[in-house]
TORKOLBA-600663 format. One record per residue (C-alpha): residue in one letter; x, y, z. Coordinates in steps of 0.5 Angstrom, whole numbers, plus 500, padded with zeros to 3 digits. Example, Ala and Ser with C-alpha at 12.3 -4.5 7.8 and 13.67 -1.06 7.14 Angstrom:
<atoms>
A525491516
S527498514
</atoms>
This chain:
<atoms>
X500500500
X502506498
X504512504
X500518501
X502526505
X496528508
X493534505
X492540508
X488544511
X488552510
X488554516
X484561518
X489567517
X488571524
X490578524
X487584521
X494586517
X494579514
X487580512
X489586508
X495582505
X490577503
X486581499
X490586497
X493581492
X487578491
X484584488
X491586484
X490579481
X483579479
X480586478
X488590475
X487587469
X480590468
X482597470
X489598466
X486596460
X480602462
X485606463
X490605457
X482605454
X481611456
X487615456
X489613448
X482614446
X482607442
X478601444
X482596440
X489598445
X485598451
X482591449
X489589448
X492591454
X486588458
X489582454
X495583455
X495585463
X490578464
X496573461
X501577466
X496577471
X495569470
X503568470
X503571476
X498568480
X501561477
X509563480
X505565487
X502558487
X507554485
X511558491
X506557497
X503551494
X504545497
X507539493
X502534494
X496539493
X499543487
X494538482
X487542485
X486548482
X485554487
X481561487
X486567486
X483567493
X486561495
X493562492
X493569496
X491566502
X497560501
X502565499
X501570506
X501564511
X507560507
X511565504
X510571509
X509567515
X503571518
X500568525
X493563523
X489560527
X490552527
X484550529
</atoms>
């Protein structure tokens, strides 16, 4: 029989700082590419190039939540597929060490 890890649990980040790293990255990951792609919409007034950069924001976007992943992720978990949520959450507690609550 085979010996498999167990799979573990993302505890309950306990701090309001930590919370605020949670979501701020969350956000940056989810909602940046939509707002640049408006800003350089607006700011060069075509929509073809604002299209583009919002295209061009969400692969960056997508590159960076896998590098972040791949950091926090354990490696008997990384063939679940996680929330930009999740990955900020495993991020913050894994990679810079905020306290959590283990119940």
């Amino acid at each position: 029989m085979q010996n498999i890890p167990p799979i573990e649990v993302l505890p309950k980040i306990k701090t309001f700082k930590c919370n605020l790293l949670v979501y701020l990255i969350y956000f940056s990951l989810s909602y940046s590419p939509i707002i640049l792609g408006i800003i350089m919409g607006y700011y060069y007034s075509d929509i073809f190039i604002g299209f583009t950069s919002f295209i061009a924001f969400m692969l960056a976007s997508g590159i960076i939540g896998s590098k972040l992943s791949d950091e926090a992720i354990p490696l008997s978990q990384r063939e679940f597929e996680y929330s930009n949520l999740d990955i900020a959450k495993w991020f913050v507690i894994r990679v810079l060490i905020c306290e959590t609550n283990k119940g």
